[in-house]
C-alpha positions as a Markdown table, in Angstrom:
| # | Residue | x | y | z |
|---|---|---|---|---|
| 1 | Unk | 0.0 | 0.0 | 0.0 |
| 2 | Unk | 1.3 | 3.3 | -0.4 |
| 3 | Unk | 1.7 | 6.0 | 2.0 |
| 4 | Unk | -1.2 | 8.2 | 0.4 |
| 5 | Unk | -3.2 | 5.2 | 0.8 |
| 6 | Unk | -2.7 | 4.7 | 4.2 |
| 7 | Unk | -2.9 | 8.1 | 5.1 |
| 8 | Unk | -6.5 | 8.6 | 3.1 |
| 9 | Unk | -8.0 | 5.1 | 4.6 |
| 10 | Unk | -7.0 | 6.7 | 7.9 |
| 11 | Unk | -10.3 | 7.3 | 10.4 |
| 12 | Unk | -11.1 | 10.9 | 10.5 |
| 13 | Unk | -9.8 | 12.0 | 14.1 |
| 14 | Unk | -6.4 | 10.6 | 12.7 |
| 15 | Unk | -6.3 | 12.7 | 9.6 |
| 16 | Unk | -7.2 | 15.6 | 11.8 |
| 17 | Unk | -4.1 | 14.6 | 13.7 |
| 18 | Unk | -2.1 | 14.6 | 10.9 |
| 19 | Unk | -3.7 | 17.3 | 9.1 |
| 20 | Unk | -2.6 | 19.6 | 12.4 |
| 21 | Unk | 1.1 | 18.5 | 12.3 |
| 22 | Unk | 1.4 | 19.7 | 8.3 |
| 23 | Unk | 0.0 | 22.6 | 9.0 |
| 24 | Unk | 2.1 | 23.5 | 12.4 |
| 25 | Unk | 5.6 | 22.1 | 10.2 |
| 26 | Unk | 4.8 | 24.3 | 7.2 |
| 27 | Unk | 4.2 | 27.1 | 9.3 |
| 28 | Unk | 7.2 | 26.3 | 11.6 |
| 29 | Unk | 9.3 | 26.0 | 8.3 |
| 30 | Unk | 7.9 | 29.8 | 7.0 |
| 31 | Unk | 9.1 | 31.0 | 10.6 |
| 32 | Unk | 12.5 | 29.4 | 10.3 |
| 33 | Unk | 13.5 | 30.9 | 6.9 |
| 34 | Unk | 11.9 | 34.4 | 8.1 |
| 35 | Unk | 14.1 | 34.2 | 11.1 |
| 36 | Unk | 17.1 | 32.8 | 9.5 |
| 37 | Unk | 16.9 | 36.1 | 7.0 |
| 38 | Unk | 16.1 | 38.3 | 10.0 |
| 39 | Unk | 19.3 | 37.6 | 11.9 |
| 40 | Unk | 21.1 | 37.3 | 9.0 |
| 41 | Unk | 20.4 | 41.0 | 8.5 |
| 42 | Unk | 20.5 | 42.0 | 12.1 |
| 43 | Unk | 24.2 | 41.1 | 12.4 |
| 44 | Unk | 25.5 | 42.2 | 9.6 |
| 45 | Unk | 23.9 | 45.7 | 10.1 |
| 46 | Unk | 25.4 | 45.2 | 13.6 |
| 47 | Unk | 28.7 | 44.9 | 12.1 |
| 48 | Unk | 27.9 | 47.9 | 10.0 |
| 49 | Unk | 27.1 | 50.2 | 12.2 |
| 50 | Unk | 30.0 | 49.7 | 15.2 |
| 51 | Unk | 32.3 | 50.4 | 11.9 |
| 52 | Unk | 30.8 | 53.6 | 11.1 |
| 53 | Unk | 30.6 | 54.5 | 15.2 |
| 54 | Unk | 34.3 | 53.4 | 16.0 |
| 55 | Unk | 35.3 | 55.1 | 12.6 |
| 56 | Unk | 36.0 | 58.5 | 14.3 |
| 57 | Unk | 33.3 | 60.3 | 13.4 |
| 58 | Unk | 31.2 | 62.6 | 15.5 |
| 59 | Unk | 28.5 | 61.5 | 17.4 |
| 60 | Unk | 26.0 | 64.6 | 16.7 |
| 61 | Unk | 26.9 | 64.0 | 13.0 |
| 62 | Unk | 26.3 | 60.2 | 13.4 |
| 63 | Unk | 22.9 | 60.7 | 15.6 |
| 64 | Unk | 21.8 | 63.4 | 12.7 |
| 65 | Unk | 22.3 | 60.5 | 9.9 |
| 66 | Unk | 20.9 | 57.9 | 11.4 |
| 67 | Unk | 17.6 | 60.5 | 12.0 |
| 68 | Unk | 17.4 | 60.1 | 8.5 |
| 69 | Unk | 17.3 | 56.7 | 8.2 |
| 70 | Unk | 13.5 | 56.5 | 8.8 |
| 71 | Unk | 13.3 | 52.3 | 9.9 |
| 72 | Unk | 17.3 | 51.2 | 10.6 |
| 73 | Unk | 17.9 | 47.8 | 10.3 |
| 74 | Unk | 20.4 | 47.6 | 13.3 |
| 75 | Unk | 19.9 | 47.2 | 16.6 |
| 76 | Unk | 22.8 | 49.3 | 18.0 |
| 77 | Unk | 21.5 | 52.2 | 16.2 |
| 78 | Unk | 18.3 | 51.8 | 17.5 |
| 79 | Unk | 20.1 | 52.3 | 20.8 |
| 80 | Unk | 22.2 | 54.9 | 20.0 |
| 81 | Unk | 19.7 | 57.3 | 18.7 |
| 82 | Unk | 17.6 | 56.6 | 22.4 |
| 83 | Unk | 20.9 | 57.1 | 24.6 |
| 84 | Unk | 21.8 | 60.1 | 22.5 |
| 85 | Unk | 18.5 | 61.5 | 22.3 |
| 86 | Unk | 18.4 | 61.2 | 26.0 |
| 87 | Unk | 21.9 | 62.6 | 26.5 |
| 88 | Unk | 21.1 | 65.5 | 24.3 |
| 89 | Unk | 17.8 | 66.6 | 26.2 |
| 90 | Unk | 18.9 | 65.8 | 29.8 |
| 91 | Unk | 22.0 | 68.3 | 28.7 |
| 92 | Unk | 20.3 | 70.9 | 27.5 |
| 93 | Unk | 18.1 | 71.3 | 30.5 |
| 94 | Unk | 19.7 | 73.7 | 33.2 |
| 95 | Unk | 20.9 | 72.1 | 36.6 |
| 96 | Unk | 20.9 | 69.1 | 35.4 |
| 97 | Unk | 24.4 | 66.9 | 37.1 |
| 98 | Unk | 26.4 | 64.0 | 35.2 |
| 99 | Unk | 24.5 | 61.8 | 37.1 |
| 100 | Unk | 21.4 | 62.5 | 36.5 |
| 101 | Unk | 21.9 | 62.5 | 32.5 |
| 102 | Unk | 24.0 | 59.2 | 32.5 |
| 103 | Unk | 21.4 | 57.5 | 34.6 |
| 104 | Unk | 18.9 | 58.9 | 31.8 |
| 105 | Unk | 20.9 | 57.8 | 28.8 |
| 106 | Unk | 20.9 | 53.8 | 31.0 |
| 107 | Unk | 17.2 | 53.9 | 31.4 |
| 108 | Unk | 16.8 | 54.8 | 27.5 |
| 109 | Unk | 19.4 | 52.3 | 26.4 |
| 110 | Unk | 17.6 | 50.0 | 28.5 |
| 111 | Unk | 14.2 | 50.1 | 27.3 |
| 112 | Unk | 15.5 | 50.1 | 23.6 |
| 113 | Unk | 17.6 | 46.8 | 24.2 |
| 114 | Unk | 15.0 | 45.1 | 25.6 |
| 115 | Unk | 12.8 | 46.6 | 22.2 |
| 116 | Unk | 15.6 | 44.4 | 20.7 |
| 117 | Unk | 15.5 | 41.6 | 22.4 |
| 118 | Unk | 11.7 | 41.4 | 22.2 |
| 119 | Unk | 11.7 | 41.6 | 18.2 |
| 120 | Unk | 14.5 | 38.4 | 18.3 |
| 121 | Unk | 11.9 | 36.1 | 20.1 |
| 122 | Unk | 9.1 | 36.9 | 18.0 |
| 123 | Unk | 7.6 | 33.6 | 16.6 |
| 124 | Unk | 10.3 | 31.5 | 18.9 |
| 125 | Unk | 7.5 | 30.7 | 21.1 |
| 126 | Unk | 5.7 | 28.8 | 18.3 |
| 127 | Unk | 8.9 | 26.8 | 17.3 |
| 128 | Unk | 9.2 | 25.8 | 20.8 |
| 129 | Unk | 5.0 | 24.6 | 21.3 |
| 130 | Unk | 5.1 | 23.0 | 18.1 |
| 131 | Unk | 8.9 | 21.3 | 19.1 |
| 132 | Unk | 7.7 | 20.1 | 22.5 |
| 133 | Unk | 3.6 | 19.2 | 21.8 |
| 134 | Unk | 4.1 | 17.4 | 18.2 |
| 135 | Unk | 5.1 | 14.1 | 18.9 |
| 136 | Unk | 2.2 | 14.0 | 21.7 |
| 137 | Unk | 0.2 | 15.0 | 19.1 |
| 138 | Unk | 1.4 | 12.2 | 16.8 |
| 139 | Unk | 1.5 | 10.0 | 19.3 |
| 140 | Unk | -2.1 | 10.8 | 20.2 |
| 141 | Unk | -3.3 | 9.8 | 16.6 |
| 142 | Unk | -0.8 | 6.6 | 16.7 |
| 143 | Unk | -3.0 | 5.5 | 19.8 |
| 144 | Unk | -6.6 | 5.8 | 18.8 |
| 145 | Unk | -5.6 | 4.4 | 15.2 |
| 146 | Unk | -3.9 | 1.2 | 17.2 |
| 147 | Unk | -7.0 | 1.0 | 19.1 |
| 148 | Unk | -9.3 | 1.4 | 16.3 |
| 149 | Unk | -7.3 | -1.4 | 14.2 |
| 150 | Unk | -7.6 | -3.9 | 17.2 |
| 151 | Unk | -11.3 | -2.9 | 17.9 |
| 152 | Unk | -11.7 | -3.9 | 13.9 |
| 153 | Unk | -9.4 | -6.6 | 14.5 |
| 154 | Unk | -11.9 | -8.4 | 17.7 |
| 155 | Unk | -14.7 | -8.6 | 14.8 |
| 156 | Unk | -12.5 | -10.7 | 12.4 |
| 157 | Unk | -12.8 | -14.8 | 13.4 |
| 158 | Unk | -9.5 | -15.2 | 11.8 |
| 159 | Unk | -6.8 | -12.3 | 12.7 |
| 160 | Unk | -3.2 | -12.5 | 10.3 |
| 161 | Unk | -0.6 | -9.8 | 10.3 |
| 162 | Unk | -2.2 | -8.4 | 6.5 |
| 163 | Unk | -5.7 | -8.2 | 8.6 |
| 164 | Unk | -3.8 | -5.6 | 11.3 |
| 165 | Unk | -0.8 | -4.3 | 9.6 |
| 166 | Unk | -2.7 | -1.6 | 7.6 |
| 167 | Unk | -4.5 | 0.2 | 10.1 |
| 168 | Unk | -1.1 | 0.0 | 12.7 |
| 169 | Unk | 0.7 | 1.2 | 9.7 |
| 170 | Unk | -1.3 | 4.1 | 9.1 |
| 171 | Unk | -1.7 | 4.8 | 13.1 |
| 172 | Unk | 2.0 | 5.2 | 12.8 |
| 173 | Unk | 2.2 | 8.0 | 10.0 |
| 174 | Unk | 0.9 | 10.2 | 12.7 |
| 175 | Unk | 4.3 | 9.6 | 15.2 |
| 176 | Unk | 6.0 | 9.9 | 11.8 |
| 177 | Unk | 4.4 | 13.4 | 11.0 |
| 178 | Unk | 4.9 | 14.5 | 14.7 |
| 179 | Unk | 8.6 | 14.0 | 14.7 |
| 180 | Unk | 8.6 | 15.2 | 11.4 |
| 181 | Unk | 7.2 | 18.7 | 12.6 |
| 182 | Unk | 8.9 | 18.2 | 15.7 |
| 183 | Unk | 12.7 | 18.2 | 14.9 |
| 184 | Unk | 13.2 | 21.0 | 12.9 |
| 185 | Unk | 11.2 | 23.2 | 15.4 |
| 186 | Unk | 13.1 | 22.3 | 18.1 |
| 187 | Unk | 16.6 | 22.4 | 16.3 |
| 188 | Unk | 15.5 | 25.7 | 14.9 |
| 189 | Unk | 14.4 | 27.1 | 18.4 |
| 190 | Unk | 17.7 | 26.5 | 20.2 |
| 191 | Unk | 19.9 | 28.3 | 17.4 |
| 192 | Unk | 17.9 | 31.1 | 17.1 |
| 193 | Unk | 17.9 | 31.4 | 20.9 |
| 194 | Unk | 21.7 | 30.8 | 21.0 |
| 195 | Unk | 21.8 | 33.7 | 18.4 |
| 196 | Unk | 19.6 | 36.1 | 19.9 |
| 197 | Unk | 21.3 | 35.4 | 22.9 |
| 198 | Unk | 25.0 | 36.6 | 21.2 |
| 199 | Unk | 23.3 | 39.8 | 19.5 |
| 200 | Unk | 21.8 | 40.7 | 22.4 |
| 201 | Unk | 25.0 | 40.4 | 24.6 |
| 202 | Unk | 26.8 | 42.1 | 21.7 |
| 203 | Unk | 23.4 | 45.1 | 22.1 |
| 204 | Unk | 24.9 | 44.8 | 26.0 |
| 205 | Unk | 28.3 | 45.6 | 25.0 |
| 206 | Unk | 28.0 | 48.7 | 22.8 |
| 207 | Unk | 26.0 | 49.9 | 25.1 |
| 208 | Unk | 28.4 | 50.1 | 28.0 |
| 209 | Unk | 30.8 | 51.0 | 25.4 |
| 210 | Unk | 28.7 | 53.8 | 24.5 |
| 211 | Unk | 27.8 | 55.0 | 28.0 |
| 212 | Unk | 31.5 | 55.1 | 29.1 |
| 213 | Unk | 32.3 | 57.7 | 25.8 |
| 214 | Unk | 29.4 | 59.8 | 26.9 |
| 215 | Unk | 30.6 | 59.8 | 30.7 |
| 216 | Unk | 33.8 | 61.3 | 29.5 |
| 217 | Unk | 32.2 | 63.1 | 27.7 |
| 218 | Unk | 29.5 | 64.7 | 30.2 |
| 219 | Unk | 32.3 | 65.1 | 32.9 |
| 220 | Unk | 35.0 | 66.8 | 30.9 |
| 221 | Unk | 32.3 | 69.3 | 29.5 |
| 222 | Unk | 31.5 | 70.2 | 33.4 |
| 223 | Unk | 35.2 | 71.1 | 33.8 |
């Protein structure tokens, strides 16, 4: 018998079953090539940018270029325009101490790092569900189409392994489907987290980086 065969003479909660896991791998597979292309980009305009910031230029011309850029693609700029932004404003306000601005410009950094590492998890939720609940799910359609074979199998007077062997065959397509969905989701999830993990300790990083230049730089302006 072929496998369409099997998987059409299947009983209905079965095909449900396996109907499920197709759809939760193909939309597990459209998350992993999303997410591949998303990282992809967000380190290498990671890379760009901490060569255009270490390349000596100025930070008010840097902050007024990357104002242009309406949607940047990187990270690190995204924190660099809030600490700057920050930095400029708590400056220009009168009595303000080093302080106070530098414990600004770590709250803004802050809050747009963690903007960061929100966008890296999107969709990694799914990947992990569908990792960790599929083979249940399989396994769940295996079962009742087992127990459906040998509940066909008590009203046969004569059982033979060709009598059984079609309906545990197709109960088994279902664990097949599961782990099917299962692996790549769960493969997936861990080296995106690892990853997001490294970007975001790399977000970490420049930021403390940055904060140090514009400590300098509050304190020697107050002197």
């Amino acid at each position: 018998m072929s496998m369409w065969s099997l998987i059409s003479n299947a009983s209905l909660l079965v095909q449900c079953v396996m109907l499920i896991l197709v759809a939760a791998s193909v939309i597990s597979w459209i998350i992993i090539f999303q997410r591949t292309a998303f990282i992809a980009k967000a380190r290498r305009s990671l890379n760009d940018f901490e060569d255009r910031f270490w390349s000596g230029i100025d930070l008010g011309k840097l902050y007024r270029q990357t104002t242009n850029e309406p949607n940047p693609a990187s990270g690190a700029e995204h924190i660099f325009r809030a600490g700057f932004k920050e930095y400029t404003r708590l400056r220009q306000q009168q009595g303000a101490d080093a302080g106070a601005v530098m414990d600004g410009v770590a709250r803004a950094m802050r809050v747009a790092i963690s903007r960061e590492e929100e966008k890296l998890e999107q969709k990694l939720p799914f990947l992990a569900t569908v990792g960790s609940t599929s083979p249940y799910v399989g396994l769940f359609g295996t079962v009742w189409g087992i127990m459906n074979s040998f509940r066909g199998l008590a009203q046969v007077q004569q059982a033979t392994l060709a009598t059984v062997a079609p309906g545990i065959a197709e109960a088994l397509i279902a664990t097949a489907i599961g782990l099917f969905a299962a692996i790549p989701a769960v493969v997936a999830y861990n080296r995106f987290s690892a990853r997001g993990e490294n970007l975001i300790a790399r977000y970490y990083t420049f930021a403390d980086e940055f904060q140090a230049i514009l400590h300098r730089k509050v304190h020697s302006s107050e002197e």
